[in-house]
Structure formats: C-alpha cells, structure tokens
C-alpha positions in Angstrom: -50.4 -20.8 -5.2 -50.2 -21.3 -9.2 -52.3 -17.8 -9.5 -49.5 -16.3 -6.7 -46.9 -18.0 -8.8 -48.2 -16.3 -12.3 -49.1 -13.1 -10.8 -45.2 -13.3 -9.6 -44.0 -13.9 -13.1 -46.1 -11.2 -14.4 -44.6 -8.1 -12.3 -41.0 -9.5 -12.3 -39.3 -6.8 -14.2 -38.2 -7.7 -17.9 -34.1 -9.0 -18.1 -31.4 -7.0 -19.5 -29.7 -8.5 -21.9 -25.9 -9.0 -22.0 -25.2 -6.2 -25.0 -27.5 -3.9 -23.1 -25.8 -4.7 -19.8 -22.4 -3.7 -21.6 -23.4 -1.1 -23.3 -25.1 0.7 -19.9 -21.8 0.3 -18.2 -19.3 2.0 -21.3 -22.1 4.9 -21.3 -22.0 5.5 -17.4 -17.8 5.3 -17.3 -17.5 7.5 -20.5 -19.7 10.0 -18.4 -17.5 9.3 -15.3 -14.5 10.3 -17.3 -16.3 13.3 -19.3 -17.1 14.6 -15.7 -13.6 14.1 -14.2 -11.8 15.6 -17.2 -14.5 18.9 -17.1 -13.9 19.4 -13.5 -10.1 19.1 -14.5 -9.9 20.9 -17.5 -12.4 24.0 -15.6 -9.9 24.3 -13.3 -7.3 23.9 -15.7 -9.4 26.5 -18.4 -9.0 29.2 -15.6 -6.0 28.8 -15.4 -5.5 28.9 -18.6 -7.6 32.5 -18.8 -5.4 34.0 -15.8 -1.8 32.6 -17.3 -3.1 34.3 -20.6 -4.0 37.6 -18.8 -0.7 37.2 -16.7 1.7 36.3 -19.5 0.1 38.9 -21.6 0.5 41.8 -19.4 4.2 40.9 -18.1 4.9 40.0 -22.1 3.7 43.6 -23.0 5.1 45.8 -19.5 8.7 44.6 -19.8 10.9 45.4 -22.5 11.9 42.7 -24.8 14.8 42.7 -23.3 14.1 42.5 -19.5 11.6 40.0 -20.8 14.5 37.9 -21.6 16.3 38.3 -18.6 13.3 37.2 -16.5 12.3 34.6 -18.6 16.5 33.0 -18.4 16.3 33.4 -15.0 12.8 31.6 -13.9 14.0 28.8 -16.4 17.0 28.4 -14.2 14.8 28.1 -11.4 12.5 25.8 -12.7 15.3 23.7 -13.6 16.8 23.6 -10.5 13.5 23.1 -8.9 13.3 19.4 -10.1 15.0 18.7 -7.2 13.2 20.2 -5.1 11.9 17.9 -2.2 14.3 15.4 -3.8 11.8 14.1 -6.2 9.3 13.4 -2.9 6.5 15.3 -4.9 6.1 12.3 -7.4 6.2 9.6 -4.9 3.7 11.4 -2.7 1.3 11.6 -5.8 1.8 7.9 -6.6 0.4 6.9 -2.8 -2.6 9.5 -3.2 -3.5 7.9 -6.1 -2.4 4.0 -5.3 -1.7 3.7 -1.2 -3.8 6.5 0.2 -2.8 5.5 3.7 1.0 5.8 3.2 0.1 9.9 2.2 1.0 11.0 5.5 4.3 9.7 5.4 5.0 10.3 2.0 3.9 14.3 2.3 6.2 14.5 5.7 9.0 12.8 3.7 8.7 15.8 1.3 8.5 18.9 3.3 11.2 18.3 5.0 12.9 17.3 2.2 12.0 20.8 0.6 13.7 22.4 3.8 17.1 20.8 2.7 16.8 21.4 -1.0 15.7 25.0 -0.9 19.1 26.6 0.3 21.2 24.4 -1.6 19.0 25.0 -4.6 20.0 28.8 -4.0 24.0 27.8 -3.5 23.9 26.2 -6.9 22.5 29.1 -8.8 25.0 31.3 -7.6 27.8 30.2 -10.5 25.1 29.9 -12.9 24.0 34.0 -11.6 28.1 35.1 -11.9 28.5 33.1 -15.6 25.2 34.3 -17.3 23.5 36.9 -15.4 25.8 39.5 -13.6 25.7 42.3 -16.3 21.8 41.7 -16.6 20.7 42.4 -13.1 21.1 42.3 -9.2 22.1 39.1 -7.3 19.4 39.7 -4.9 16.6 40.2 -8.1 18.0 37.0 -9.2 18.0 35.1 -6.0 14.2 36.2 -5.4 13.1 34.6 -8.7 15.0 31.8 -8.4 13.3 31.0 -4.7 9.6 31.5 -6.3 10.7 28.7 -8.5 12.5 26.3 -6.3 10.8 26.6 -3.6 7.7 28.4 -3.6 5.8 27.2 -6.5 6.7 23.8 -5.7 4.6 23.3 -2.8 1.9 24.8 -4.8 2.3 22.4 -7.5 2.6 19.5 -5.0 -0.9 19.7 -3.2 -2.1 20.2 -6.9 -0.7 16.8 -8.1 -1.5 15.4 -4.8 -5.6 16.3 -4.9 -5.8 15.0 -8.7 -4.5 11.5 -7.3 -6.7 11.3 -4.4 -9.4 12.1 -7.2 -10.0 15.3 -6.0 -10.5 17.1 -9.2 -12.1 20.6 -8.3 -9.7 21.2 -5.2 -7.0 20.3 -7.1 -8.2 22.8 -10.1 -9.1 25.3 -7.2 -5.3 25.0 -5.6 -3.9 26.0 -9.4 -6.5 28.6 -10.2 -6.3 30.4 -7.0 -2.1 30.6 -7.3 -2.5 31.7 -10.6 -5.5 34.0 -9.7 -2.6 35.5 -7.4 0.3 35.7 -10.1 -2.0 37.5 -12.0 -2.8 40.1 -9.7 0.6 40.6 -9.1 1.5 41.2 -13.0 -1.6 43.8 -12.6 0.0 45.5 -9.9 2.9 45.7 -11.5 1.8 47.2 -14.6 0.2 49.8 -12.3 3.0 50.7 -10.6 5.4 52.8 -12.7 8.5 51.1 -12.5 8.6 48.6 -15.0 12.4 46.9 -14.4 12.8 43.5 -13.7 14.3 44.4 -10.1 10.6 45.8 -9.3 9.3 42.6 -10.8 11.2 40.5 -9.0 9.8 41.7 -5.7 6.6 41.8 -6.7 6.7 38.2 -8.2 7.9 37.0 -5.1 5.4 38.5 -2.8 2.6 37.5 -4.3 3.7 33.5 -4.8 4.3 33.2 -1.1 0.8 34.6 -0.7 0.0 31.4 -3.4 1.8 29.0 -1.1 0.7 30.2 2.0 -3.5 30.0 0.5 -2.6 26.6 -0.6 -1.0 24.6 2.6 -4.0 26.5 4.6 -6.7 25.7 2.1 -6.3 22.5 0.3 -3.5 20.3 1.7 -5.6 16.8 2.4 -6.4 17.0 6.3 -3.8 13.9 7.4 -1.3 13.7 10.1 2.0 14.3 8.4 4.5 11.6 10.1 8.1 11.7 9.3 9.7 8.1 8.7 13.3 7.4 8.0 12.2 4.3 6.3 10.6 6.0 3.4 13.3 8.9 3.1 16.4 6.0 2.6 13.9 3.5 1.9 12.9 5.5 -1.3 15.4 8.4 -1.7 16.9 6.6 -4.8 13.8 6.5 -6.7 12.6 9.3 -5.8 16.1 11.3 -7.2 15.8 9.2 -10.5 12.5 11.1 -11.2 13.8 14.1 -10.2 16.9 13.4 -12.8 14.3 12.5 -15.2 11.8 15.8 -14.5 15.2 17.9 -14.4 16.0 16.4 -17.8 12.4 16.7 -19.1 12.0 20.2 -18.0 15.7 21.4 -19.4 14.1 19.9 -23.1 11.7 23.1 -22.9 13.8 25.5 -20.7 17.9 25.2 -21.8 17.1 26.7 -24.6 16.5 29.9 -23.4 20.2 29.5 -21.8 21.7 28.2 -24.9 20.3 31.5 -26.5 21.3 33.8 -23.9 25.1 32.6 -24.3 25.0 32.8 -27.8 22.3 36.3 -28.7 21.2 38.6 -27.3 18.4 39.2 -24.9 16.2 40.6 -27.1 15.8 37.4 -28.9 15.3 35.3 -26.1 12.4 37.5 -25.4 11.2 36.9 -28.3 11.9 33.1 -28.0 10.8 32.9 -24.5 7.0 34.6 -25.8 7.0 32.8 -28.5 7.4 29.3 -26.4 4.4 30.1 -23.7 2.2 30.4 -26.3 2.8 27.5 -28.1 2.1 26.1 -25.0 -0.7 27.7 -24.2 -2.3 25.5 -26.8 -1.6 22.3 -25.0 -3.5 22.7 -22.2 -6.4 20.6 -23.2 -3.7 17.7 -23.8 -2.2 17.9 -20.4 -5.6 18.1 -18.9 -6.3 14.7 -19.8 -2.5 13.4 -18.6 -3.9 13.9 -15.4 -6.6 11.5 -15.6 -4.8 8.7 -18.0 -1.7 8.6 -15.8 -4.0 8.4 -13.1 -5.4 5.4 -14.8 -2.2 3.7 -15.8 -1.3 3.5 -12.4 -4.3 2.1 -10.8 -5.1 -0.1 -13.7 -1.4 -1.6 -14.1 0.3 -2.8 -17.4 -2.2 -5.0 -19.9 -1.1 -5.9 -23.3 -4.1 -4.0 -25.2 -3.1 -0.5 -24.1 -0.1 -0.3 -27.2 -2.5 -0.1 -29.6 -4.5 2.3 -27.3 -1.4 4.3 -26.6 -1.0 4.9 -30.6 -4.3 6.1 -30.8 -3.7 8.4 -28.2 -0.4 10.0 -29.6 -2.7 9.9 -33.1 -5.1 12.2 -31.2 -2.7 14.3 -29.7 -0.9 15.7 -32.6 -4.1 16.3 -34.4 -5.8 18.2 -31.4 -2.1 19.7 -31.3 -1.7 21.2 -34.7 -5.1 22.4 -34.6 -4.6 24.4 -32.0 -1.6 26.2 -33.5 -3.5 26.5 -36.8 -6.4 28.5 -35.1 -4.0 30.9 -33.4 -2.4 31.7 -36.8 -5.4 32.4 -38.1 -6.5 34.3 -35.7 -3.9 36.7 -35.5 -3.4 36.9 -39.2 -6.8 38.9 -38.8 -6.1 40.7 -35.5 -1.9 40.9 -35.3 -1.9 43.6 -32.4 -4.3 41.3 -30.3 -2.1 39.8 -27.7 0.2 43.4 -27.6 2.7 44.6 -29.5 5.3 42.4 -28.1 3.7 39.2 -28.8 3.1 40.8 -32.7 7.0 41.3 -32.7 7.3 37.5 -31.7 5.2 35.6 -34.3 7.6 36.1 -36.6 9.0 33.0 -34.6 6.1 30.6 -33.5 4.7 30.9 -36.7 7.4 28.8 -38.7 6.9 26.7 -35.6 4.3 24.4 -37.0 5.4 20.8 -36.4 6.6 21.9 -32.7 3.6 21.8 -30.4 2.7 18.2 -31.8 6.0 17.2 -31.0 6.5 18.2 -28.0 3.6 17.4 -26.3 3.9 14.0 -27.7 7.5 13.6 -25.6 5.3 15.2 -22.9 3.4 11.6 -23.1 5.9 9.4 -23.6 7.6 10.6 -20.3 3.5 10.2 -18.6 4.3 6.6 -19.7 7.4 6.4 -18.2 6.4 7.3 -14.8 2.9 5.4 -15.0 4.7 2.0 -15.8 8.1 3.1 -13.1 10.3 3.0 -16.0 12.1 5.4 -14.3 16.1 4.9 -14.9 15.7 4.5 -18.6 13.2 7.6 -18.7 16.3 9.8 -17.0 18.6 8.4 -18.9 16.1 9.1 -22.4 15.3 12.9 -21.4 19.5 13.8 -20.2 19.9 12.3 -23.7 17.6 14.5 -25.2 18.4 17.4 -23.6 21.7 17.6 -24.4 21.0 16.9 -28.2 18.6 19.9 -28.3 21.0 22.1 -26.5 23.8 21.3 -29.2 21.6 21.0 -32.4 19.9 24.8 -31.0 23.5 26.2 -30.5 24.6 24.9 -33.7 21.5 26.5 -35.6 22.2 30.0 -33.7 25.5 29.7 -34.9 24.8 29.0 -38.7 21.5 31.0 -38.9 21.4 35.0 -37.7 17.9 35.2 -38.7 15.4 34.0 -36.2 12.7 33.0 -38.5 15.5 30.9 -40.5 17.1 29.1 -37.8 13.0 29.0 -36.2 12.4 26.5 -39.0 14.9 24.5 -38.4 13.3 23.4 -35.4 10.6 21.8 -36.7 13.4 19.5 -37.7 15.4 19.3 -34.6 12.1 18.4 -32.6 11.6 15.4 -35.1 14.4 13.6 -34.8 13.8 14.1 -30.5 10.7 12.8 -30.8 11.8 9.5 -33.6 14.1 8.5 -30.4 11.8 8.7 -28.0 9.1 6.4 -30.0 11.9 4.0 -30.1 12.8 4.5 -26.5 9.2 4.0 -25.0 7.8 1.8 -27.2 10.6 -0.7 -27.1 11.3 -0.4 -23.0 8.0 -0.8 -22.2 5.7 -2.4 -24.6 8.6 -4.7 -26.8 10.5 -6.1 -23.3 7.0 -7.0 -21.2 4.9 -8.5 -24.4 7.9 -11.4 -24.3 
C-alpha cells in the first residue's frame, strides 16, 4: 500500500501556483476579447472598405452641390430616425445582451412600433422639406431619402445591434457588411448610369436599401417567436423615448450642422462640409468597434468603483488612436491630393484645420456609451439637447462672422472643446461622483 501510495504521489501532476493560475486566466480572456473585437472590427473593416468605395464614388458622381442637397436631406432623415421604433431598438439590444429570454418581446415591441413611427416620421419632414428644401429638389426625391433613413436602414441597424448583444459577432458584422455591400452596388450603378442628379439617386438609393432590409430580416434576425405585449410597450415606452431623445440629441451634434449651413451658405459648402465630415469619421471606426464590446461589458458586468480610473485610461487611448488617424490621412494625401477624387481634394481645405475634432468627438461618442451602459438616461438627453443646441448657435455664429471656410473650420476645434469640457463634467460627476458616496 505505501509503494501504491508513493507511486500515487509520483504521477500526481505538479500544482499551479496562485500567480501562474492568474496569470493563465488574464492571457485566455485578453485572447477572448482580441478574438471578439477581430470578428467585430472584420466586419466592421468591410464595412469600412465598401463605405469608402461608396462615399467615394457618390462624393465624386454628384456635383458639390447635389452632394449637399443629399447629404442635408439624409441628415434630416437620420435625425428623424431616432425615433424610429420609439427608441425600442435600444431596449431590444439591452435584453440580447442582459435577458435573452425577454428578446421576443422586446423585438415584437419594436416592429410594430416602427409601423407607427414610419409615416409620422414622413409627416414631420414635410415642413422641414417646404422651409429648406423646395427650391433644391422634388418632394417625392425627398420623401424617398428620408424613408431609407427612417425606416429602412433602421431595421438594418437593429438586427446589427441585436446580434453584437447576443454575442454574435460575425452575424452581426455579416448583417452590416452585406447592407453596405448593397449601398455600394447601388452608388456603382449609379455612376454607370448617365444621369447623375440627385432625383436619379434618390431612386436608386432607395431601391437598393430595401433590398438591405429585406437580406437582413431573412438572413440574420435571431430565430425567436416575436410576441407582442402591452406590458412592455406602456411598461417601457417612457424609457425607451428618453433614449430616443438622447440618440436624436446625440445624432443632431454630428448632423444639424449641415442644416445650420444650408440656412446660412450655400450648397456648395455643405458639400464640402458634409465630405469633409465622413471622412473624419472614417477614421473612427476602430474606436467604435471596440464600443460594441465595452458597452457590452458595462452592462453585464454592472457598476464597480475601479472602472473611473479605467474609464480615463480609455478616453486617454481614444484620443491618441484618434489623432493618429487624422495625422496619417494628412499625410497621406499631402503626397497623393487627387487620391480620393477631385471632390474630396476640393474638401481638405476643410478637415485639414480639423485637427482636434475627431478626438473630440469620438470622446462624446463614449461618454454617451457610458450613459446608456449605467441607464443614465434622462440626464444623458438632457446633456446631448444641451449640446446640440450650443453647436448649432456657436456654428451659426462662426458662419456669420467668418466667409472663409478654412477660417471659420478652425474655429471648430474650439467650439468641439468647450462640448466636450461639459460633457467630462456631466458624466463624470452623474455617474462616477453621485454613486462613489
């Protein structure tokens, strides 16, 4: 028995020690993360390619000025859009990522929701169509672009956000890719096509995103029994339209401008604005590849007092990886200035005094991620109406003291500063300051 007994000993397998133990499980969830922000960022990097190849082709087939036009009016739409669904999209996102069995209901609650707020959506852009856009081009034109982005696109970005929080990474890139994938064959056929007005846009551009919506309830909604339930819809209806104020007041940060502009220039230089904008943000897309997985995170994990200094380290990281990618598109086309077209050239006479504005915007992106992780959501609507209507006077005030667009350009480095100084104060102080007492 002792020679059982030592022989026993012998072939036991030597212990791991506590550091070891520790240091095994940081190594296997760093990969877990590495491998969930790849699959998001793949699907997120094609997308990236095919908005690139889209934006580029549309930037460089319409004139400056139609460019304008189309760019004012898809901002409307997205605006108005925030309410799409009443705000169902976020809560439906929440359960796939928290209570997985309530998806059903919450995904039921939505669509039918989306059935209400399409045609009023419509109804409330009519003024918006008679005050800004008459002389510019067709109701009908306008009413086709506006549906793509009120109600079309929606859905596609719905099932998007709703795969990501079931953890479903590479259906949820595959949903975004493929819509994109069909945008951008639209903007190819368009370019083909001889008639390069905004009116043939418009019906091409429509077409092809209810071909994206269609391919994306058929493909990749999760395979659940939708169930309507009235105690959801009143149960929830008032949180859900304080996220949609919020996202509408989020959104109109990036897109009122455009309107401001339109009121006050000339379409020409909202083209040139509106190019200038998409690609400063095509630089972000990195950043908001890993918002997916952190507020994912947040919201399983919960509140815990060690994420501040985490969440400074974060916004550290952000406006490095931020700045350096507007600092290797200068200098890229500094050497190449035709290489995105001729109407992009034409427009970085704007995004490059823009040098401070990609950090700071994507750093109120995060703040308002934090806002929704923690359910901080009255004070994050009332923050972003705030903010948008700050922007929208301080832009209207610069277009009225500046002519020049590179002048009043780098004033907005300045403007985007001071937006972002009361949002710190804002976030930090609602969410960290009052639950540390």
């Amino acid at each position: 028995m002792k020679s059982e007994s030592r022989n026993a000993l012998e072939i036991r397998p030597p212990a791991v020690s506590q550091p070891s133990r520790v240091l095994a499980t940081l190594t296997h969830a760093f990969r877990t993360q590495l491998a969930n922000y790849l699959q998001v960022f793949a699907g997120t990097g094609v997308r990236l390619g095919l908005q690139a190849v889209y934006f580029f082709i549309l930037a460089n087939t319409l004139s400056l000025h139609d460019m304008g036009v189309f760019a004012s009016t898809s901002s409307t739409g997205i605006m108005i859009g925030c309410f799409s669904g009443f705000g169902f999209a976020s809560l439906a996102f929440r359960s796939s990522a928290g209570k997985r069995r309530t998806l059903g209901g919450y995904l039921a609650v939505f669509y039918a929701s989306w059935l209400i707020t399409l045609p009023l959506g419509l109804a409330v852009s009519l003024p918006i169509f008679y005050f800004l856009f008459k002389s510019s081009l067709s109701l009908a034109t306008f009413l086709l672009i506006i549906a793509v982005e009120t109600g079309l696109w929606r859905i596609v970005e719905t099932i998007h956000q709703v795969n990501n929080g079931l953890g479903r990474y590479a259906s949820a890139s595959l949903v975004i890719s493929s819509g994109s994938a069909l945008r951008t064959a639209g903007a190819i056929v368009f370019a083909l096509s001889g008639k390069h007005d905004v009116e043939s846009w418009a019906l091409i551009y429509f077409g092809f995103n209810l071909a994206a919506t269609a391919l994306a309830m058929y493909a990749y909604q999760p395979r659940i029994k939708l169930r309507w339930q009235s105690r959801i819809f009143f149960g929830r209806l008032r949180e859900a339209l304080l996220f949609s104020i919020a996202y509408f007041a989020w959104i109109a940060q990036n897109e009122i401008d455009k309107l401001v502009m339109l009121s006050l220039a000339d379409q020409r230089t909202v083209g040139i604005y509106a190019i200038s904008s998409r690609i400063l943000d095509f630089t972000s897309v990195p950043i908001r590849s890993f918002y997916v997985l952190y507020s994912r995170k947040l919201i399983i994990d919960g509140y815990r007092r060690s994420q501040l200094g985490r969440s400074l380290a974060v916004e550290l990281l952000i406006a490095l990886v931020s700045t350096a990618g507007l600092s290797a598109l200068l200098v890229t086309l500094s050497i190449w200035p035709n290489l995105l077209g001729h109407n992009v050239a034409v427009a970085s006479q704007l995004f490059g005094v823009l040098l401070a504005v990609p950090a700071f915007k994507n750093l109120l992106e995060f703040h308002s991620e934090l806002f929704f992780a923690y359910q901080h959501m009255t004070v994050r609507a009332v923050l972003a109406t705030a903010l948008v209507g700050l922007k929208a006077a301080a832009i209207a005030l610069l277009l009225i003291h500046f002519r020049n667009i590179a002048d009043w350009g780098i004033w907005l480095n300045a403007v985007y500063l001071g937006l972002y100084v009361l949002s710190v104060i804002s976030v930090y102080g609602s969410i960290f300051g009052r639950t540390d007492r």
